[in-house]
C-alpha positions as CSV (number, residue, x, y, z in Angstrom):
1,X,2.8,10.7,-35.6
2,X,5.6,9.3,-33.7
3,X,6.0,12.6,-31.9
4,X,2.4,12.8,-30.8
5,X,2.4,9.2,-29.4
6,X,5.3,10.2,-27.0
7,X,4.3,11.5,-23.4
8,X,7.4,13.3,-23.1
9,X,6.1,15.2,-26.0
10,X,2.7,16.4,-24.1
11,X,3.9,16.3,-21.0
12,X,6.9,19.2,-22.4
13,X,3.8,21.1,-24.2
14,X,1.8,20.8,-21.0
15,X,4.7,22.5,-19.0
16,X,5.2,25.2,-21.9
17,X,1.1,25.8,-21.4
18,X,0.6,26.3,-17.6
19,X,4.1,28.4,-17.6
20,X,2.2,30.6,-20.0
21,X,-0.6,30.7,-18.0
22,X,1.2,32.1,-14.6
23,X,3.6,34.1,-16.4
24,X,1.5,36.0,-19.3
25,X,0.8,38.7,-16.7
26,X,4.0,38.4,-14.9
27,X,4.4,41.1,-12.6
28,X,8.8,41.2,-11.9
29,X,8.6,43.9,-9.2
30,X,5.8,42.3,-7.6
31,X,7.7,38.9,-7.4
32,X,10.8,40.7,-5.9
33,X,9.2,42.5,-3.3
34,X,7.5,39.1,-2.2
35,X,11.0,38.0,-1.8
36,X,12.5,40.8,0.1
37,X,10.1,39.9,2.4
38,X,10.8,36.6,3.3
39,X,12.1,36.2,6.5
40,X,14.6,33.6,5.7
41,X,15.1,32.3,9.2
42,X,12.1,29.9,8.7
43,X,13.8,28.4,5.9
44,X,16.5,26.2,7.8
45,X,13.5,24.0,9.6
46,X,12.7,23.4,5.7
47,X,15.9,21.7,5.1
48,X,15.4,18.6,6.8
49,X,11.7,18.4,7.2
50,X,11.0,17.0,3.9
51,X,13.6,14.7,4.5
52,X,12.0,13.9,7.5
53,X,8.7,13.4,5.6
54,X,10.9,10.6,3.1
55,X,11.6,8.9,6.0
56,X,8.3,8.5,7.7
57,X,6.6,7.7,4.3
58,X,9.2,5.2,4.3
59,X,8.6,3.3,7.4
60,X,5.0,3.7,6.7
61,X,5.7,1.4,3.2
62,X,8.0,-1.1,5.5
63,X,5.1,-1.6,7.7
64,X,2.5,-1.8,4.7
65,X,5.0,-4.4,3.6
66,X,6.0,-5.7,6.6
67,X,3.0,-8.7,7.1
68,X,4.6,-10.4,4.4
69,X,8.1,-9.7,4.3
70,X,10.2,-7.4,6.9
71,X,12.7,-5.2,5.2
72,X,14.9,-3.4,7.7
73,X,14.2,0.7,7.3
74,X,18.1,1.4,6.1
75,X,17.4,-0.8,3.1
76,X,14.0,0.5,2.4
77,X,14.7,4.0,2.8
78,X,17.4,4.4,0.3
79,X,15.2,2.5,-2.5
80,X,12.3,5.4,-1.7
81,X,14.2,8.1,-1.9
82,X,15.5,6.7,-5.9
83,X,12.1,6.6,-6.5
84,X,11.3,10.0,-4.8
85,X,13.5,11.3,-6.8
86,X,12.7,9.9,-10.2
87,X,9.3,10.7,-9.8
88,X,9.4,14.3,-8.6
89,X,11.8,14.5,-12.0
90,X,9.9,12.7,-14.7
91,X,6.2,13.0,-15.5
92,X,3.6,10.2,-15.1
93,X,4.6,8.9,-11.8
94,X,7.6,7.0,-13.3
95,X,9.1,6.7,-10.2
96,X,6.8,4.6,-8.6
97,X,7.6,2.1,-11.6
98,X,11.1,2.4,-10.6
99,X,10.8,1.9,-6.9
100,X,8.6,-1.1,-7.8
101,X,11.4,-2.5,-10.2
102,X,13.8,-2.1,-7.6
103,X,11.9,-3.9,-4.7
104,X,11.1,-6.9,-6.8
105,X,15.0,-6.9,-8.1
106,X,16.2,-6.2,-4.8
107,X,13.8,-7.8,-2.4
108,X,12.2,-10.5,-4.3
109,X,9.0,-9.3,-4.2
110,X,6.0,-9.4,-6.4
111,X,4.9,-6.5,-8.5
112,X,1.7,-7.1,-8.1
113,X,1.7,-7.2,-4.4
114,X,4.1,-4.1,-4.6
115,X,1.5,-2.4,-6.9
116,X,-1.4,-3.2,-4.2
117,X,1.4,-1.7,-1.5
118,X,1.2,1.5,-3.6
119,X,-2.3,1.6,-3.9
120,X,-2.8,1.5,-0.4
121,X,-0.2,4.2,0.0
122,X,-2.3,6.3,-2.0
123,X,-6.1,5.2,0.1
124,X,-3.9,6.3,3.0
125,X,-2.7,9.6,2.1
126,X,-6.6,10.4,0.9
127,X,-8.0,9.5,4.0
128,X,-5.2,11.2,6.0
129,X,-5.8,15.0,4.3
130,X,-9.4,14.3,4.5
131,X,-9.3,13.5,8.3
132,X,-6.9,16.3,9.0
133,X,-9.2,19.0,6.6
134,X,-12.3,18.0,8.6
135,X,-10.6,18.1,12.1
136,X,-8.9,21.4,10.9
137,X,-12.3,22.9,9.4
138,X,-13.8,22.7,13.1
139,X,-11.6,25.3,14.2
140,X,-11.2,27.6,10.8
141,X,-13.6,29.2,8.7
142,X,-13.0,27.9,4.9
143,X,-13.1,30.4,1.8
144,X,-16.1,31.1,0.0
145,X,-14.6,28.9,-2.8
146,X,-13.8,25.7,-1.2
147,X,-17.3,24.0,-0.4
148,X,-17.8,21.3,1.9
149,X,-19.2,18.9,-0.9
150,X,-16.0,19.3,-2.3
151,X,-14.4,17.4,0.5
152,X,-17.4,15.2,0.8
153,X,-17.1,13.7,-3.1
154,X,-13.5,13.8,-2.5
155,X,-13.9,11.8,1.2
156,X,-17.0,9.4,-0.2
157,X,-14.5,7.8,-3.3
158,X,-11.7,7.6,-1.3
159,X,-13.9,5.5,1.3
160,X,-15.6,3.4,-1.1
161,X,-12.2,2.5,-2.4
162,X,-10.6,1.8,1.4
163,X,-13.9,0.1,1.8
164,X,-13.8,-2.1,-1.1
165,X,-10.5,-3.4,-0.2
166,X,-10.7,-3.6,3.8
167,X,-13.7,-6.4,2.5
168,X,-11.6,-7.5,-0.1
169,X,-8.6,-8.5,2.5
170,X,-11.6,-10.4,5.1
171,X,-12.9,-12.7,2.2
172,X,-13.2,-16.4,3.8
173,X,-10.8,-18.8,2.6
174,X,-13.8,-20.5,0.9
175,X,-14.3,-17.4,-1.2
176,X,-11.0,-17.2,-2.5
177,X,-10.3,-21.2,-3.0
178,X,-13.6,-20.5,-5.3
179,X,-11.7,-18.6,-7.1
180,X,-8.8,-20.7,-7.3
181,X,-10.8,-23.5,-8.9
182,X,-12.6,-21.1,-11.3
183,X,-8.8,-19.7,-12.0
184,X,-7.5,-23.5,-12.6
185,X,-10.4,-24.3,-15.4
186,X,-8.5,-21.7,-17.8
187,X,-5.2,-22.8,-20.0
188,X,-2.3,-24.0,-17.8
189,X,0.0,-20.5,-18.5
190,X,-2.9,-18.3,-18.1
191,X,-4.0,-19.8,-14.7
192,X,-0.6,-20.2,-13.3
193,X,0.1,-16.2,-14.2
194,X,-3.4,-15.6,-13.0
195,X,-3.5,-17.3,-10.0
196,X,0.0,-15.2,-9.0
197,X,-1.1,-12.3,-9.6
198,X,-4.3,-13.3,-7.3
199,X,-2.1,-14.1,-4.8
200,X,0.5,-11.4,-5.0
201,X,-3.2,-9.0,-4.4
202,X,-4.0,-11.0,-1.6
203,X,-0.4,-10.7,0.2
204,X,-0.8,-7.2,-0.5
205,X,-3.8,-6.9,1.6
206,X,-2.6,-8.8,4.4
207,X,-1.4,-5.2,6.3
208,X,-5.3,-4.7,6.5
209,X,-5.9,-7.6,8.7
210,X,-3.4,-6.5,11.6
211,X,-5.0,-3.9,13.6
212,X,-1.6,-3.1,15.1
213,X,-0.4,-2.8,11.3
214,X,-3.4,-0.5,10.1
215,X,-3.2,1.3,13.3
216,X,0.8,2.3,12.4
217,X,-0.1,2.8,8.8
218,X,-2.5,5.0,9.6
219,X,-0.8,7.3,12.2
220,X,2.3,7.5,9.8
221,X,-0.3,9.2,7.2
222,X,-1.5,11.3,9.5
223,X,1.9,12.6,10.6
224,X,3.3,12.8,6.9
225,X,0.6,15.0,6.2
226,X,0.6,17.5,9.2
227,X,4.6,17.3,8.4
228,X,3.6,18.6,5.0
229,X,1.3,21.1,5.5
230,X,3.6,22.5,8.4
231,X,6.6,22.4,6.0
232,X,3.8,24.7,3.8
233,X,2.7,26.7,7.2
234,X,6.4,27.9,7.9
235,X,6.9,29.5,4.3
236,X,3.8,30.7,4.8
237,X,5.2,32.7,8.0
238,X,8.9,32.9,6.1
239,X,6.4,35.3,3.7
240,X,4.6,37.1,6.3
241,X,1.3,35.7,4.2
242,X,-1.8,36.1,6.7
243,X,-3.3,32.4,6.3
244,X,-3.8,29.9,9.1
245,X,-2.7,26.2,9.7
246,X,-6.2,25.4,8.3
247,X,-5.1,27.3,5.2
248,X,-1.8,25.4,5.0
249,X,-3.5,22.4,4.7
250,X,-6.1,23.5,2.1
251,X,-3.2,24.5,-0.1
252,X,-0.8,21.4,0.5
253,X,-4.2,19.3,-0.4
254,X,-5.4,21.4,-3.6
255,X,-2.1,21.4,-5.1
256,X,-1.1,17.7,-4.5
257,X,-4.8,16.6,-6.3
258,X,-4.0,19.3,-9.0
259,X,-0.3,17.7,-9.4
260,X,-2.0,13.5,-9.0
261,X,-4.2,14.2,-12.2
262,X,-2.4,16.9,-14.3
263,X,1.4,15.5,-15.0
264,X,4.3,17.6,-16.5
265,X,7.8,16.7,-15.9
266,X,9.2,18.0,-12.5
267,X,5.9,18.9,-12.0
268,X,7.0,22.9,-13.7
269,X,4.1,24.4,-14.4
270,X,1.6,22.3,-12.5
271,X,3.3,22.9,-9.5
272,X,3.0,26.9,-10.1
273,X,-0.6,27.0,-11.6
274,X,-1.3,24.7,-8.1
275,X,0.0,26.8,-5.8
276,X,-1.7,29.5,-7.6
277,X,-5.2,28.2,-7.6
278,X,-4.7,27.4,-4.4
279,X,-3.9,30.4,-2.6
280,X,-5.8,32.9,-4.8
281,X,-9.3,31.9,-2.3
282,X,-7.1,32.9,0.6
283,X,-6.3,36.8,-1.2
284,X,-2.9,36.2,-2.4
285,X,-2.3,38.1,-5.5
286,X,-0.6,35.7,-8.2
287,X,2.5,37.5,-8.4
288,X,3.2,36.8,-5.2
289,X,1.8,33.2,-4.8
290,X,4.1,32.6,-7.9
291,X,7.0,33.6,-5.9
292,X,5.9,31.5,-2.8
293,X,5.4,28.4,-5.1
294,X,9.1,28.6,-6.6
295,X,10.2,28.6,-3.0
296,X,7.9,25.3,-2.0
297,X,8.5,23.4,-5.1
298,X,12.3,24.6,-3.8
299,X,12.2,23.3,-0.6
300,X,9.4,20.1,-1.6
301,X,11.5,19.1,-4.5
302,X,15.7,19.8,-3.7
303,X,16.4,17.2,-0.4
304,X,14.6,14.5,-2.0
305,X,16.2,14.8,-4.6
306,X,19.9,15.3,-3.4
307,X,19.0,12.3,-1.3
308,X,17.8,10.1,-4.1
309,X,21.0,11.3,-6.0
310,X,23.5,10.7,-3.2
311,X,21.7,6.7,-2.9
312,X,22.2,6.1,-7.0
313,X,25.4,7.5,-6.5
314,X,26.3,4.8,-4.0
315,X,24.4,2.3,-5.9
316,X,26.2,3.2,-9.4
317,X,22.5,3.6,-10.6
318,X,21.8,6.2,-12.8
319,X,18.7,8.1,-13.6
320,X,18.3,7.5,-17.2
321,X,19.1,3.6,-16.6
322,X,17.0,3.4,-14.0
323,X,14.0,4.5,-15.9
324,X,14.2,2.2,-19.1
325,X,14.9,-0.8,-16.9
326,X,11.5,-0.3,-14.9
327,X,10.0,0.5,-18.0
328,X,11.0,-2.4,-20.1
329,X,10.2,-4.4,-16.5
330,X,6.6,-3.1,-16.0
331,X,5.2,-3.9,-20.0
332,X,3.1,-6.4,-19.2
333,X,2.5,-5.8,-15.9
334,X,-0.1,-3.8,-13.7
335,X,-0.9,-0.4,-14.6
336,X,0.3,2.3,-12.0
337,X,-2.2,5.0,-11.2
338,X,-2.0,8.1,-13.0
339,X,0.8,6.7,-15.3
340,X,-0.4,7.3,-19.0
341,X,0.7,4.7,-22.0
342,X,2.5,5.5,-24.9
């Protein structure tokens, strides 16, 4: 029983089940004439564009942060790349739990207010693919299997939930003193924890009331996002694959919705069944997608990493510490998106 209450336990039997899936018609030559083909000239740009990408996602959390607290880039940019890492290596988004525990340690900041941070993060990147899909869409024809509903559903609860908290972050004072004094009628403890949590929300929020701060926020998406799906577009060219820019993005967005809701540590197995799904509308045989997808999860997964490695390093952190201190630090506390209890 003990066994079937551990994530680490599904999350190993959902890796062993989408492996099966790409590889129970595994096709070797195929795969090794996919990568004779690679022209591996595009592959140095690879190298440091995802570290590029760490660092603008980076400066885009110091300015979601920076209303309420400003944290110099050279200290915030080492503590996202620990969590980067530990989160492209364990399943469940653990390293958002860790990059949380090591603001409020290091910082002094509240977890909620870091939790509404990364929640914002996420409204961001939504509403960032979406724009790009629909400017992109103008220009290329989509595949018979990607719909435009699909994008609509996807763009309508991603802008009910930016919605909800744009008006959330523009409640009058009067509204949220009401509920002060309704927090203050409940037992001491509770209402003191209550009322920080409240107020940790509200700090959270307060990038939404700067134009100048949403404006950055914003832009920073956008660029993360065309950095990603160009970092997808050049080994896309590196395999001498006929699909547009347009098609780059439809992949970089399929893939990173397929890998939000289905978790497996390191993301082997998602990542390939993905990239799979994704490119099969575009006429990419699997064999060959396969191949392609070890080379992006490659070049995706290996400088954040060896950046998050070389900052623990320096930091005498390690990666097995680092992940049961968040986790004793987060029972209790706030729920993280897509992270599943035990």
């Amino acid at each position: 029983m003990r066994l079937l209450n551990s994530k680490r336990f599904w999350g190993l039997l959902l890796t062993v089940g989408l492996l099966v899936y790409c590889f129970y018609d595994f096709d070797f030559q195929s795969v090794i004439q996919a990568f004779a083909a690679i022209n591996f000239w595009y592959l140095i740009p690879l190298i440091f564009l995802e570290a590029f990408i760490a660092l603008v996602r980076s400066t885009r959390l110091k300015y979601i942060i920076d209303p309420c607290k400003r944290i110099p880039i050279f200290q915030l940019f080492p503590i996202y790349c620990i969590g980067m890492m530990t989160n492209l290596l364990m399943p469940y988004l653990t390293g958002q739990v860790v990059r949380i525990y090591l603001l409020s340690q290091k910082e002094q900041l509240k977890k909620t207010f870091l939790f509404t941070a990364m929640v914002l993060e996420v409204i961001f990147d939504g509403l960032a693919i979406i724009c790009i899909a629909i400017v992109i869409s103008f220009f290329f024809v989509m595949p018979d299997e990607f719909k435009a509903w699909h994008f609509a559903i996807l763009a309508i609860l991603v802008l009910l939930a930016a919605v909800l908290l744009l008006w959330v972050s523009h409640l009058k004072t009067e509204e949220t003193n009401f509920l002060s004094r309704w927090i203050s009628r409940l037992p001491q403890k509770a209402a003191k924890k209550i009322e920080d949590v409240r107020a940790s929300f509200f700090s959270g929020l307060e990038m939404l009331r700067s134009s100048k701060h949403f404006t950055l926020v914003s832009l920073l998406s956008i660029l993360s996002w065309l950095s990603q799906a160009g970092l997808t577009f050049i080994l896309i060219k590196a395999f001498r694959f006929d699909i547009s820019l347009w098609g780059a993005v439809v992949i970089t967005a399929v893939s990173t919705i397929f890998m939000t809701i289905v978790a497996s540590p390191g993301n082997l197995g998602t990542f390939q069944a993905a990239t799979v799904f994704a490119m099969k509308p575009f006429g990419i045989e699997k064999s060959h997608a396969l191949a392609f997808s070890f080379m992006l999860h490659i070049a995706v997964y290996l400088p954040p990493i060896l950046l998050g490695a070389f900052f623990a390093f320096k930091e005498g952190l390690s990666l097995k510490q680092l992940t049961i201190d968040s986790e004793k630090d987060a029972e209790g506390s706030l729920p993280v998106p897509g992270q599943s209890s035990n």
